[in-house]
N, C-alpha and C positions, 0 to 999 in steps of 0.2 A: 573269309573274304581277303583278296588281296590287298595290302595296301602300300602304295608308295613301291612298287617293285618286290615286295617280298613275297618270297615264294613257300608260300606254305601250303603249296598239293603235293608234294611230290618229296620223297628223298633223295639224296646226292647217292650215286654207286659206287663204288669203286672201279676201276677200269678191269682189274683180275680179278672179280668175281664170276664164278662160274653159274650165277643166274643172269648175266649176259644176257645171254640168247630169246631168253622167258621175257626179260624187258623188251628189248631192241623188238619183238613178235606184237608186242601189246605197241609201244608205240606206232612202227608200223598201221595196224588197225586202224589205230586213233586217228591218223591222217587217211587212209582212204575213206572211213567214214565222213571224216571234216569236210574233204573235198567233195564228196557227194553230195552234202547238204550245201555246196558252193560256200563255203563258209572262206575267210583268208584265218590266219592264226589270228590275227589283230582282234577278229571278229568273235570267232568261238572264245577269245581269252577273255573278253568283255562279256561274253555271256552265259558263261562257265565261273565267273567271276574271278581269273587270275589274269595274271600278265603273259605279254605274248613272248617275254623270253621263256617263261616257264613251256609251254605250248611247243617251243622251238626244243626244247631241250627234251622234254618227254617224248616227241615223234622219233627223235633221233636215239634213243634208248637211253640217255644218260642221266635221267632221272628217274626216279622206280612214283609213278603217281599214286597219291594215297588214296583210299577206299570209295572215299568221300567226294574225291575227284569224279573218278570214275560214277560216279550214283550224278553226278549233274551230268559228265557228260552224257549219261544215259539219257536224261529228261531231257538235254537241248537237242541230242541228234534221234531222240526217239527213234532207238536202235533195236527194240522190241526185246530188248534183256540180253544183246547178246553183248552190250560194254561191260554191264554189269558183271556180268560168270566171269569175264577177267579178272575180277575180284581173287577168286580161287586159285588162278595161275600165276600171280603176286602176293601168295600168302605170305608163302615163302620168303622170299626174294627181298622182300619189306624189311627183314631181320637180317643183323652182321652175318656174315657168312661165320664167325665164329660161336655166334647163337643158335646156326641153322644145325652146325655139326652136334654141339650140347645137346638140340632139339631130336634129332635123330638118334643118337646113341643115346637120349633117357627114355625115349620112346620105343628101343629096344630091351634095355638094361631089367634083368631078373634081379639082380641085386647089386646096392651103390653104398660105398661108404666114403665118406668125407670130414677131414679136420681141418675148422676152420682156426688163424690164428689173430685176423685183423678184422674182421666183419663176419656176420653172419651170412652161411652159407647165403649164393640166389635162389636157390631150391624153397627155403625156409621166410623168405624176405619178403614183408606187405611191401605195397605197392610206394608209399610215399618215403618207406625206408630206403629202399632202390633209388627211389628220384634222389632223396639226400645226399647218398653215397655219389649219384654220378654227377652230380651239382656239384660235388668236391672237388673233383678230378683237375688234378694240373698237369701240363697247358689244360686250359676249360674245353671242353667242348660245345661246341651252339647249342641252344637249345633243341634243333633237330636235330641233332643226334641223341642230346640227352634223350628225347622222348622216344626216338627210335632204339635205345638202349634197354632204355626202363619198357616199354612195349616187347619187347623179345624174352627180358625175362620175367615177365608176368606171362605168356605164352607156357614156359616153362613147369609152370603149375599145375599143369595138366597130369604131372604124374602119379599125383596125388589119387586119382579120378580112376587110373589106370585098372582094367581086370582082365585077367589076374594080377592083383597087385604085387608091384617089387617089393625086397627085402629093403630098408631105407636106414642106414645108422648117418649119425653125425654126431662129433665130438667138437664142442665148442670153447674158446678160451670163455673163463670167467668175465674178462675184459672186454669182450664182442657183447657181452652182454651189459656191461655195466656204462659202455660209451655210448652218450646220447645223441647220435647223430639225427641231426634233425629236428634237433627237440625234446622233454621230457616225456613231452604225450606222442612224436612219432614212438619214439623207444617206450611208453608203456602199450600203446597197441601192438607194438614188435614183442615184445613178451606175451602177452595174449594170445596171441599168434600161436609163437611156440607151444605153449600151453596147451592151445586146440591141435594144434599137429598130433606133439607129444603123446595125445591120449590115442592115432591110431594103432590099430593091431598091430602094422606092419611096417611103424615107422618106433625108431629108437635113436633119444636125442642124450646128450650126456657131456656133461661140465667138466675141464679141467681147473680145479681149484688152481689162484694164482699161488698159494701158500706151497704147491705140489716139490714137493724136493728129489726126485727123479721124473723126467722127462723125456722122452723118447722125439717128442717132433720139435725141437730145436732146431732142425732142419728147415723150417715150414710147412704148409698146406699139403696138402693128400688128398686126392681123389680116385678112387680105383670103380671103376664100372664093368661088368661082369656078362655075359650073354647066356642066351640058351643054350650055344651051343660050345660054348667050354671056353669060348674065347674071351678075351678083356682087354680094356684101355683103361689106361693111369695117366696122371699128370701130376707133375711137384714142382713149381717153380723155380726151386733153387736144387733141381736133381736131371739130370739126362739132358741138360742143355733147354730145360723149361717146356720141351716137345713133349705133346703125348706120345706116349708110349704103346705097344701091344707085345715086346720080347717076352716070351715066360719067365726069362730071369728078372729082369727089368720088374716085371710084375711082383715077381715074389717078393722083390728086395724093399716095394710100397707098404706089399701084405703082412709082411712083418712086423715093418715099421707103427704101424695104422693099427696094428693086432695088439702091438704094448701100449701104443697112445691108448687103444679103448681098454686096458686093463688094470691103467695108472688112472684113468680118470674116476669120477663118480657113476653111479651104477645107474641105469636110466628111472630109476625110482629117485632114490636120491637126489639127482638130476632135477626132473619134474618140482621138488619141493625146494630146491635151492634158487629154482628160476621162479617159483611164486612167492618166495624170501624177497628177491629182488626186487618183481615186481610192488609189493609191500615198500619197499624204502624209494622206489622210484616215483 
């Protein structure tokens, strides 16, 4: 429920997001249904239970309304389900356009490999560890955005699900693992986690001791994603100006790098008993 002006149906957009369009179509809707039921905004916003800025702003596309929105506006303009199926055409749109692209490229991705050096992958991340991590963030970000952060990448999860399932490696510092963000008990369900990943067929998780005395990613993170059809995208924060990448050289010169991270680290067996080590002393 609204209270006091705040607007909690809907997310803020950005202005150059290229799900524009898909919003600015649903707004649209929302007012000529409104008008149909003779409603003003004052009035649906009182009975949809938000404020009429928010109303003003959703017709005009520059708020993305959330799920939950749209499910009352269905019941007050008894739209006979056709507010609701909007739902499906803001699935998307709901998440950073930098989650949407993550979303698409692991949802083609045959095979992903990744080193994390600061936090654990989002791939690998419960839910309330995510919220910690983006609780952190400085400057803060609102709470609507942290939820819309954390909400995009629990979406992400899905790849887990995925059939044919991808190839999935990750190499983790010792340190992602040993920092409590969030808590003792976030970070012991965060090992747990791992643990339960750890044990699929077609996922391989693996430690770099901090004690390691050659190191290959000194450089930072590594992520390299892979397609069916021969193609790939990398990303390194501190390599290629922090852009993904698809160059074959570009690529090779991640593949390499990511190929000695995982042969300097511990072996995913290894691995598995070093992080149930942990979890023990955590």
């Amino acid at each position: 429920m609204n209270v006091d002006g705040v607007e909690d149906g809907g997310w803020e957009l950005d202005p150059d997001d290229d799900a524009q369009a898909a919003v600015e179509a649903v707004g649209r809707q929302l007012k000529l249904w409104r008008e149909a039921a003779g409603l003003r905004p004052a009035e649906f916003g009182a009975a949809v239970g938000y404020g009429e800025n928010l109303i003003y702003k959703i017709e005009r596309g520059v708020r993305i309304p959330r799920p939950e929105f749209l499910d009352k506006a269905e019941e007050v303009l008894d739209a006979g389900g056709k507010i609701a199926a909007m739902k499906k055409d803001l699935e998307q749109a709901r998440y950073p356009k930098k989650v949407r692209d993550l979303t698409r490229w692991e949802a083609e991705t045959v095979e992903l490999g990744a080193y994390g050096s600061h936090n654990l992958h989002g791939l690998l991340q419960t839910e309330e560890y995510a919220r910690a991590l983006f609780d952190m963030r400085r400057p803060a970000w609102t709470q609507d955005e942290v939820d819309r952060q954390v909400s995009g990448r629990m979406t992400r999860g899905s790849i887990f699900d995925r059939s044919p399932a991808p190839a999935l490696t990750f190499v983790q510092e010792e340190v992602t693992l040993r920092r409590p963000l969030g808590g003792r008990m976030v970070l012991r369900r965060q090992l747990e986690r791992l643990l339960e990943v750890g044990q699929l067929r077609n996922v391989e998780i693996q430690v770099m001791p901090t004690n390691c005395e050659d190191h290959a990613g000194m450089g930072g993170e590594i992520e390299v994603l892979k397609f069916g059809d021969g193609t790939a995208v990398g990303h390194s924060p501190s390599h290629f100006g922090s852009r993904p990448i698809s160059h074959p050289k570009q690529i090779r010169v991640l593949e390499l790098r990511y190929g000695i991270i995982r042969a300097q680290a511990l072996t995913p067996r290894e691995s598995l008993a070093f992080i149930e080590k942990v979890l023990g002393e955590t």
